[in-house]
PAZAPA-4460 file (N, C-alpha, C; in steps of 0.05 Angstrom, whole numbers, plus 32768, in hexadecimal, padded with zeros to 4 digits):
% residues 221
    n_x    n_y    n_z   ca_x   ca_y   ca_z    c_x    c_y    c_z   seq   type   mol
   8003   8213   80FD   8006   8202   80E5   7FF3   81EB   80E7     1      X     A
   7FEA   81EB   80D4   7FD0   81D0   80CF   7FDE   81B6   80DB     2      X     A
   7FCF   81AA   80F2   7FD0   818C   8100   7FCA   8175   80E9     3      X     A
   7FCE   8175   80D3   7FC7   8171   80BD   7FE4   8162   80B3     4      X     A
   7FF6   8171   80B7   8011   8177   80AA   8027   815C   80C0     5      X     A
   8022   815B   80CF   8035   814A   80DF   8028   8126   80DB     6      X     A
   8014   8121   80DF   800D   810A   80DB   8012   80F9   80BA     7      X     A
   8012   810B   80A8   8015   8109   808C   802C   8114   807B     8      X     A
   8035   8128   8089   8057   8132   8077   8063   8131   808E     9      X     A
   8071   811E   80A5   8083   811B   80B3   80A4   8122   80A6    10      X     A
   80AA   811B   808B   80BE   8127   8085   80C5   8142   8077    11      X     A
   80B1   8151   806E   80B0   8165   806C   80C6   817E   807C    12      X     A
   80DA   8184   8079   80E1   819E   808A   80D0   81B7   808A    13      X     A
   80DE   81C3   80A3   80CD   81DE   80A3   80C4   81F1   808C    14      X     A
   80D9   81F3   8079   80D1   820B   806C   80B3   81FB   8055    15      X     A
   80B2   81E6   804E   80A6   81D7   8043   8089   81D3   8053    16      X     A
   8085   81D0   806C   8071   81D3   8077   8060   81EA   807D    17      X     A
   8070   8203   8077   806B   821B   8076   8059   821F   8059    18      X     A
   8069   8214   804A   8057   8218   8030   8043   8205   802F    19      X     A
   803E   81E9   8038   802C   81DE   8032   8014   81E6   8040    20      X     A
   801C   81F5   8057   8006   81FA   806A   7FF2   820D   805D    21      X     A
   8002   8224   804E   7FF5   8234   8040   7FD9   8223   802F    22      X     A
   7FEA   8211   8022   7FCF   8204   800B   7FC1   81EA   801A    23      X     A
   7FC1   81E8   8035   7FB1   81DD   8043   7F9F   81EF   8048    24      X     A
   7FA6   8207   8053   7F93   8219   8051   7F7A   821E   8038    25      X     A
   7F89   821F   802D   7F79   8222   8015   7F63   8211   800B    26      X     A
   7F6C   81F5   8011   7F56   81DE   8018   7F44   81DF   8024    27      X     A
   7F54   81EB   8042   7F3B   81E4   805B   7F27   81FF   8050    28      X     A
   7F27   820D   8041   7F17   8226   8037   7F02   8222   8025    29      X     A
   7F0F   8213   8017   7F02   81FD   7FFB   7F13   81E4   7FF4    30      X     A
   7EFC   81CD   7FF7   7F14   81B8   7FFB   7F15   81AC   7FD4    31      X     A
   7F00   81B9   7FC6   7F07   81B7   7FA8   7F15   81C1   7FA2    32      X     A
   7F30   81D7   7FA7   7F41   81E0   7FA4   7F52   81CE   7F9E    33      X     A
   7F52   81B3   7FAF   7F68   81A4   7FA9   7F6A   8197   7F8B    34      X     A
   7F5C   8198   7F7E   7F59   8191   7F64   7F7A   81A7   7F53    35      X     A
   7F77   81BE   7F5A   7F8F   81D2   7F51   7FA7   81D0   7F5F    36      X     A
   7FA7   81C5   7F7D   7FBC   81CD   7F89   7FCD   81B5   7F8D    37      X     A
   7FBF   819B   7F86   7FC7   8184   7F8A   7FE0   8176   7F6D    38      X     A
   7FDA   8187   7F56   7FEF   817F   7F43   8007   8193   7F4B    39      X     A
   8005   81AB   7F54   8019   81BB   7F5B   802A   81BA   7F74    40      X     A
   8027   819F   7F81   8032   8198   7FA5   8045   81A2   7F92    41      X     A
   8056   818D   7F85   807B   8188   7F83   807E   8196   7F78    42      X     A
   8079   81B8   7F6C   8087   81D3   7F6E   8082   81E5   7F80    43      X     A
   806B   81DF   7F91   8066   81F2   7FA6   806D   81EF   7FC5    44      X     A
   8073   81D2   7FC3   8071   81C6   7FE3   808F   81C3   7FE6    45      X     A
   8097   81A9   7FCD   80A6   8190   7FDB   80AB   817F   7FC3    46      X     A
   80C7   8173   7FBE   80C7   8162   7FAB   80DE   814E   7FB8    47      X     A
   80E2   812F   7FB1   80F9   8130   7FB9   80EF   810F   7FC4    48      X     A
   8102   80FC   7FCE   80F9   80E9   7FE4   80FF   80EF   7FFE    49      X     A
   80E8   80E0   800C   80F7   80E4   8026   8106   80D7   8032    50      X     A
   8109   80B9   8026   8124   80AE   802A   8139   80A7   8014    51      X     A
   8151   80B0   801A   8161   80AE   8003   8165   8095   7FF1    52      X     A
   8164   8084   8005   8168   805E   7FFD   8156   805E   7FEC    53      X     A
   8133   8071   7FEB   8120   8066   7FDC   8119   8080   7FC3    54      X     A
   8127   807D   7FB6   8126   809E   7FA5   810D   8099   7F8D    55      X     A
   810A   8082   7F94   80EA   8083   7F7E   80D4   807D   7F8C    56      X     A
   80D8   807F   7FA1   80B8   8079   7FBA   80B0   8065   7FBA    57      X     A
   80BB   8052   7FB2   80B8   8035   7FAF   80A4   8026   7FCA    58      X     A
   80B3   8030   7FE1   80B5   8019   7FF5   80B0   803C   8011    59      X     A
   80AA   8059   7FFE   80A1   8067   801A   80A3   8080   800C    60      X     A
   8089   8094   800D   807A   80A0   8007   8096   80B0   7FFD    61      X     A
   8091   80CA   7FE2   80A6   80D5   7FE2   809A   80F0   7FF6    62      X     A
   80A8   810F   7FF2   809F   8127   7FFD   8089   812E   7FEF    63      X     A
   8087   812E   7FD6   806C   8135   7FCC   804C   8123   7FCD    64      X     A
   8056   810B   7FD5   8046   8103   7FE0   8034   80FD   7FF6    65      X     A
   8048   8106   8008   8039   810C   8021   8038   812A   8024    66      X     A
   803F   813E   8017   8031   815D   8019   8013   8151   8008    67      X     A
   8014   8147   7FEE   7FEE   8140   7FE6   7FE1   8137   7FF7    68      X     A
   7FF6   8120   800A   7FDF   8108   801A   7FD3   8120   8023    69      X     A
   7FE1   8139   8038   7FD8   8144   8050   7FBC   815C   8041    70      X     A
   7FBF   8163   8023   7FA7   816F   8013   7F98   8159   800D    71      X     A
   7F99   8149   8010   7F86   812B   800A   7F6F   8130   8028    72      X     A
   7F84   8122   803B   7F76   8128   8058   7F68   8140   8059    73      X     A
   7F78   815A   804E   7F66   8173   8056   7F46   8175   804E    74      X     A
   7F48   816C   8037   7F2F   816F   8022   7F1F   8157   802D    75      X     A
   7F29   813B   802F   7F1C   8123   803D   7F04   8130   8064    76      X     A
   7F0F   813F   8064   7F0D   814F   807E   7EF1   8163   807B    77      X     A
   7EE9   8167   8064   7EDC   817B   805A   7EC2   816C   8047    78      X     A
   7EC2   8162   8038   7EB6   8157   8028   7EAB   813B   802B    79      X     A
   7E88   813E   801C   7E7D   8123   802C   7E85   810B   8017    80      X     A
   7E82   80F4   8021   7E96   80D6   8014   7E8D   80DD   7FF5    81      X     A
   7E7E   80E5   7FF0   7E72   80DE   7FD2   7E83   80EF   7FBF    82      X     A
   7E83   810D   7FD1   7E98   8114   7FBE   7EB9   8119   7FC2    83      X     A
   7EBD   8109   7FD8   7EDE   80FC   7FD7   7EE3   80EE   7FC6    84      X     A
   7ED4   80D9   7FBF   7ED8   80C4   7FAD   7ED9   80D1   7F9C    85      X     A
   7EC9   80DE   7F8E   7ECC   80E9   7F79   7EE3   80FF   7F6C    86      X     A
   7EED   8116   7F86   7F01   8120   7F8B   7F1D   8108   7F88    87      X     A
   7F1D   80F7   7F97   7F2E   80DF   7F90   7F37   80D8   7F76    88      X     A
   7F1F   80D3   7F6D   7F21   80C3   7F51   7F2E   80CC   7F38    89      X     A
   7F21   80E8   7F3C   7F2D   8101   7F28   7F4D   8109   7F2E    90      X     A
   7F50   810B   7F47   7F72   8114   7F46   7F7B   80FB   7F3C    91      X     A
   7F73   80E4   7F43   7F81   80C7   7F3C   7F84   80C9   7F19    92      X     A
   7F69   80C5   7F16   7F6A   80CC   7EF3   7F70   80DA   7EDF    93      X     A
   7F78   80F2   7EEA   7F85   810A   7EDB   7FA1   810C   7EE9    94      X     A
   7FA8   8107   7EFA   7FC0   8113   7EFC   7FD4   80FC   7EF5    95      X     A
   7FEF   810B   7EED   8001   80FC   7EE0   800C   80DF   7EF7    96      X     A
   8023   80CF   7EF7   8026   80B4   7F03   8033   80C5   7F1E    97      X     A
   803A   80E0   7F1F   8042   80E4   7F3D   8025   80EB   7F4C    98      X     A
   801E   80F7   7F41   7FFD   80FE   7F52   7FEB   80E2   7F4F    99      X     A
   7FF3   80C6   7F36   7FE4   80BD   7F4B   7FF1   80AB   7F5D   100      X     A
   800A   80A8   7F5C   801A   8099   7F78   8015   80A2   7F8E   101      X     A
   8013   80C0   7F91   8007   80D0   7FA0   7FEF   80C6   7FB0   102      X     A
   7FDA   80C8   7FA7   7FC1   80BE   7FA5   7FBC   80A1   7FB6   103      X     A
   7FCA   8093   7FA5   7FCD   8075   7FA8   7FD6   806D   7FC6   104      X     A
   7FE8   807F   7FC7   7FFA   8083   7FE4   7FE9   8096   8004   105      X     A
   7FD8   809A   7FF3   7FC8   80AC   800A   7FAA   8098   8009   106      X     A
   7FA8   8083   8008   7F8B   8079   800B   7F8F   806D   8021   107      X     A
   7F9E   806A   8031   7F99   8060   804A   7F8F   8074   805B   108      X     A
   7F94   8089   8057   7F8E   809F   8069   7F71   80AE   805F   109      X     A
   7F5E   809F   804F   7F4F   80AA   8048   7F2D   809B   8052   110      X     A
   7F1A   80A2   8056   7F02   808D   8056   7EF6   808D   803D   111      X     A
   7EFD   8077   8031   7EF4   8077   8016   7EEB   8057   8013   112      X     A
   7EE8   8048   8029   7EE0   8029   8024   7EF0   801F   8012   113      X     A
   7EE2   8012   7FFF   7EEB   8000   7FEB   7EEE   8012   7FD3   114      X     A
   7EE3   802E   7FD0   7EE4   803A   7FBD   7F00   8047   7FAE   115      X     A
   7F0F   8043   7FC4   7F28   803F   7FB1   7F30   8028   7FA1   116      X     A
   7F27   8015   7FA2   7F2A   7FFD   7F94   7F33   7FF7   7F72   117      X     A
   7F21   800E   7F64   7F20   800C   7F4E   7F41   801D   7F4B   118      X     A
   7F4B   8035   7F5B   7F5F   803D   7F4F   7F75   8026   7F59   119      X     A
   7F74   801A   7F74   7F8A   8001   7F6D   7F89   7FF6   7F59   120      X     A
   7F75   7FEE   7F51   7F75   7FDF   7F33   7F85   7FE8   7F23   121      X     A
   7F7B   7FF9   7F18   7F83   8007   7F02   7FA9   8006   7F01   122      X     A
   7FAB   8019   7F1D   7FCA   8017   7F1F   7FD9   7FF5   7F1D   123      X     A
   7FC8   7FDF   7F26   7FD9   7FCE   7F1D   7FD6   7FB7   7F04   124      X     A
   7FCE   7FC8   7EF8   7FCD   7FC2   7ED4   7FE4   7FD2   7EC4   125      X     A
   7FEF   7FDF   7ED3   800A   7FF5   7ECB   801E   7FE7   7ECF   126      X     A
   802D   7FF3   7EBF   8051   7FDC   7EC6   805F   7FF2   7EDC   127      X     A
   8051   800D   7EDF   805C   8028   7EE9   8064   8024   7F05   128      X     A
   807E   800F   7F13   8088   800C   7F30   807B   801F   7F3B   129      X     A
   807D   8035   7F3C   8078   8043   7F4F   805F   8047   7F56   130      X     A
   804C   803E   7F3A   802D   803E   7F48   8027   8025   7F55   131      X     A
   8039   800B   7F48   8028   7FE9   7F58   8037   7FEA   7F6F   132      X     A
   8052   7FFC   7F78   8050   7FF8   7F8F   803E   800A   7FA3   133      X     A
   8040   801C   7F9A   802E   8035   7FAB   8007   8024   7FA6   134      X     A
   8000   8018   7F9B   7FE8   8005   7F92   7FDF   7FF4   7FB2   135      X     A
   8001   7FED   7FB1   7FF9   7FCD   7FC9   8009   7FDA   7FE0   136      X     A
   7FFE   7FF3   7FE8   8001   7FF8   8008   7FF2   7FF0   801C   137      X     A
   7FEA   7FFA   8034   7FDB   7FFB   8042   7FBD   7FF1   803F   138      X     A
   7FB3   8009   802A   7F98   8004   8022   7F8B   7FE6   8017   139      X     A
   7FA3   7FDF   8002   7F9D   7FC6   7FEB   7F9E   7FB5   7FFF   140      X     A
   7FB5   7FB0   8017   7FBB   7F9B   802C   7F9F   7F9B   8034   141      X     A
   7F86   7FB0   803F   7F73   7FA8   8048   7F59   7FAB   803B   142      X     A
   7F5C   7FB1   8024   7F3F   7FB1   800F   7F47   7F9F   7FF9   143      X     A
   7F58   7F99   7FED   7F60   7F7F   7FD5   7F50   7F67   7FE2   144      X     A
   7F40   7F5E   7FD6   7F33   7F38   7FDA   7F59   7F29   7FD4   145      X     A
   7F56   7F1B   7FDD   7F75   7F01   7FDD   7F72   7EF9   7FBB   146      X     A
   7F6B   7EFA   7FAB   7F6F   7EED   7F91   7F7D   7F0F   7F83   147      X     A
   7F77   7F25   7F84   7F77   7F41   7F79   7F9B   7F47   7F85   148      X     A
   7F98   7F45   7F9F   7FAF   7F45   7FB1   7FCB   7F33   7FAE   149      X     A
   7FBF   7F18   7FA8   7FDC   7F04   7F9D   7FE2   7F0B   7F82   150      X     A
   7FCF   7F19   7F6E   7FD3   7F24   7F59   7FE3   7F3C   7F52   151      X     A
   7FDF   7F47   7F66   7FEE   7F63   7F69   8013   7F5F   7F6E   152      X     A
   800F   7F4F   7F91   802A   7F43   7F8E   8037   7F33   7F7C   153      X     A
   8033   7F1E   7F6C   803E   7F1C   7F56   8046   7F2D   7F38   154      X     A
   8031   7F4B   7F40   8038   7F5F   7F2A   804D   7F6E   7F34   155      X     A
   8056   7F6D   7F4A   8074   7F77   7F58   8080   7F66   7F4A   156      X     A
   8085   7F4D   7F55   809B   7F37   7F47   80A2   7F44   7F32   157      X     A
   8089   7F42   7F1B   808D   7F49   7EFE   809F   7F62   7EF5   158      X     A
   808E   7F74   7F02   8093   7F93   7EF9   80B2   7FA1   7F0A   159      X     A
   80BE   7F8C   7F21   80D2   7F94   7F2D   80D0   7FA1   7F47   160      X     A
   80BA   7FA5   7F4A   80AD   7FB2   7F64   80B3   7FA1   7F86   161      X     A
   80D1   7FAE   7F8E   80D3   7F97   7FA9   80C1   7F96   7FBA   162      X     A
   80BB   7F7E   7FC8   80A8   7F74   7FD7   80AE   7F84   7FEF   163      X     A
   80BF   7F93   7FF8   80C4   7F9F   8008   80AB   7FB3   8010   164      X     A
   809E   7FBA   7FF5   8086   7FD2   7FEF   8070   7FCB   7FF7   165      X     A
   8069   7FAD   7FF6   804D   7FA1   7FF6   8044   7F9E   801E   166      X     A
   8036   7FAB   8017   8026   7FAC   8036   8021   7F93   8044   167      X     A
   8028   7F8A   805A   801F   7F74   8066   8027   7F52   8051   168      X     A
   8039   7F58   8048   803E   7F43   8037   804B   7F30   804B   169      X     A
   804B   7F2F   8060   804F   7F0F   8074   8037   7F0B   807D   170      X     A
   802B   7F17   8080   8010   7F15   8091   7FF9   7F0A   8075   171      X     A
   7FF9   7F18   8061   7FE3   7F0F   8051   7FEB   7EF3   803D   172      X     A
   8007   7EF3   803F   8010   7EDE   8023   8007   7EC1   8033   173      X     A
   8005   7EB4   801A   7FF2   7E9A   802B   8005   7E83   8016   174      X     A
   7FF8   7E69   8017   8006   7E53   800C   7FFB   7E57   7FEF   175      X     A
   7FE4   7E69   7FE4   7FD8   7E6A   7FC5   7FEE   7E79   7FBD   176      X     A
   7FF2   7E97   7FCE   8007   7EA7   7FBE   8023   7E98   7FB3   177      X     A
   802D   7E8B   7FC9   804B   7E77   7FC7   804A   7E6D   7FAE   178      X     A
   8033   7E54   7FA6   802D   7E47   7F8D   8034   7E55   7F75   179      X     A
   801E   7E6F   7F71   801D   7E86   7F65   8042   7E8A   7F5B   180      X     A
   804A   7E8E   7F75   8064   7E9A   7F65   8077   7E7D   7F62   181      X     A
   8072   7E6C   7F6C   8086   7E52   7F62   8075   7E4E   7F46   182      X     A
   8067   7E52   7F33   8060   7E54   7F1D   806C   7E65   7F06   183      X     A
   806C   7E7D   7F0F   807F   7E94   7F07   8093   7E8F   7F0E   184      X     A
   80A0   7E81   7F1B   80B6   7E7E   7F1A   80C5   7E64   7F0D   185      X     A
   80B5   7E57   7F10   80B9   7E3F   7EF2   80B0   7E53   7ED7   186      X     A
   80A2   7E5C   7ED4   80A2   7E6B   7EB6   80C0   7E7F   7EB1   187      X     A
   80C4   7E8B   7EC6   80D7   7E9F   7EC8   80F9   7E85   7EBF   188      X     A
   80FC   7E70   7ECE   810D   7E64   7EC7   8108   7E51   7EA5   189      X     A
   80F2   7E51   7EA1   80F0   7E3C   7E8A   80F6   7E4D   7E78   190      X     A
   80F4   7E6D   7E75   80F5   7E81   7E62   811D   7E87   7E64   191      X     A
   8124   7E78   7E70   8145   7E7D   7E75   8148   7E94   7E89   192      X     A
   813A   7EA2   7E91   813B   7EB9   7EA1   813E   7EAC   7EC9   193      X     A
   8149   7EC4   7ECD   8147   7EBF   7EF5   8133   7ECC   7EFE   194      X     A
   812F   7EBF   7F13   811B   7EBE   7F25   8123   7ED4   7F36   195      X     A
   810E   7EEE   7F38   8112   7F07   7F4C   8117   7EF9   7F6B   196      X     A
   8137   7F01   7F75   8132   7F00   7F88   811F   7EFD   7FA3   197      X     A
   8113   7F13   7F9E   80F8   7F14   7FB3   80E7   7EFC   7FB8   198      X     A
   80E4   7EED   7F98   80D1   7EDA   7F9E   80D3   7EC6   7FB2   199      X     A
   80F8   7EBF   7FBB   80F4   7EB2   7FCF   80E5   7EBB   7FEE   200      X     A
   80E8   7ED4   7FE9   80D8   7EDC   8009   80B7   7ED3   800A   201      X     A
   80AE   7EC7   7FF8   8093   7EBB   7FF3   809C   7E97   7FF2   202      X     A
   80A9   7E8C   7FE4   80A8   7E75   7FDC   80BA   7E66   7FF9   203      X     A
   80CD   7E7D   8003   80DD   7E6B   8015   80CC   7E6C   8038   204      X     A
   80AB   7E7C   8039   809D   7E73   8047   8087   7E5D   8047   205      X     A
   8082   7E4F   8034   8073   7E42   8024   8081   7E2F   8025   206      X     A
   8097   7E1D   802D   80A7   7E0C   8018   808D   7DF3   8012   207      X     A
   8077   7DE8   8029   8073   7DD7   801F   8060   7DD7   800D   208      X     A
   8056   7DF5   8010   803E   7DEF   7FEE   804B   7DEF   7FDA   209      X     A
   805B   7DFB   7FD3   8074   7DFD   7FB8   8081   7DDE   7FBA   210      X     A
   8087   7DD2   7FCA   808F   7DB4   7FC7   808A   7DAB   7FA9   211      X     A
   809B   7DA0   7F9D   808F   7D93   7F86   8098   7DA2   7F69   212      X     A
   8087   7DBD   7F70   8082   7DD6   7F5F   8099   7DE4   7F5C   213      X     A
   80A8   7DF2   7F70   80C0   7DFE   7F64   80D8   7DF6   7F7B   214      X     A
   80F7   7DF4   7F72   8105   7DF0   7F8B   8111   7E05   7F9D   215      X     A
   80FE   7E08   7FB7   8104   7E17   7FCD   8120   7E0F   7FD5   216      X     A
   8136   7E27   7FD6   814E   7E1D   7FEE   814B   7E0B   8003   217      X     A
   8155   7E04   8016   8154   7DF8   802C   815C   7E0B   8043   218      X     A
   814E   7E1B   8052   814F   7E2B   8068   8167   7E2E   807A   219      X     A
   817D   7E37   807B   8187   7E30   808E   8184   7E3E   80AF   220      X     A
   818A   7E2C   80C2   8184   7E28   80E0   8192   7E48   80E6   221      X     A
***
């Protein structure tokens, strides 16, 4: 069975790896194949989450997404960068919001530089959760510039998308992001509405740039 299959569908069961191996095959033969075999994973492979807590893939890849990642890798394996990207772009652009969560969710595992860039974009101009979080994984945490990136996390706030999803969000959030959402969060209260939970996991690391700006709890010991 393709070494292909464990690094990228870890939850996959047997009988499911049996079939995907088949249309790995089929890749490693012709890796343009995946253009046909890549809208058909979730009747041929695998459908389903792989964790129950997360049944919209929110916060961790579902089954059909990591049987594509592992035809992503196959064809990435085969084909020179120029036309990955291109291969990329097209499953991103034609296929419906599961193929491209899909997608979105497999650029870490891909060499594609910055050339995924434009499909983060795109996905987070969508209100579609499941693409802005699948948007700000891995990849966005290390190709987003910091102005693209605090933008993104605040399109979670918006769109409902828990921060739980966003890649490296202790490590990259800084005292601009905090501001950022103690702003939205004065708009969010001046409109009579509440403030998403989450936002305190930004504002209540920040307290002293938000000083002033919005009122942080008081931490307790």
């Amino acid at each position: 069975m393709s070494a292909t299959i464990e690094p990228t569908a870890p939850h996959l069961d047997d009988d499911a790896r049996g079939r995907l191996a088949a249309l790995l095959a089929e890749v490693e033969s012709d890796p343009r194949r995946i253009s046909v075999l890549f809208p058909a994973v979730g009747r041929r492979v695998a459908r389903g989450p792989s964790n129950p807590a997360d049944p919209d893939g929110l916060r961790s890849p579902r089954l059909e997404d990591e049987a594509r990642a592992a035809l992503l890798v196959a064809a990435a394996a085969r084909l020179e960068r120029a036309a990955l990207v291109e291969e990329v772009g097209q499953l991103y652009r034609y296929g419906d919001a599961d193929e491209k969560r899909a997608v979105l969710r497999a650029l870490p595992a891909l060499d594609l530089g910055d050339a995924g860039l434009p499909l983060v974009a795109d996905a987070l101009r969508t209100n579609d959760v499941r693409l802005v979080a699948a948007a700000l994984g891995p990849y966005a945490a290390r190709h987003l510039d910091a102005a693209a990136w605090r933008q993104g996390v605040l399109k979670c706030l918006f769109v409902g998308v828990p921060l739980d999803a966003v890649a490296d969000l202790d490590a990259r959030g800084d005292e601009e992001l905090a501001r950022m959402v103690a702003d939205y969060g004065n708009e969010r209260v001046a409109a009579g509405r509440s403030v998403p939970s989450d936002a305190w996991r930004i504002l209540g690391r920040h307290p002293e740039a938000v000083a002033g700006r919005f009122p942080v709890p008081a931490q307790e010991d």
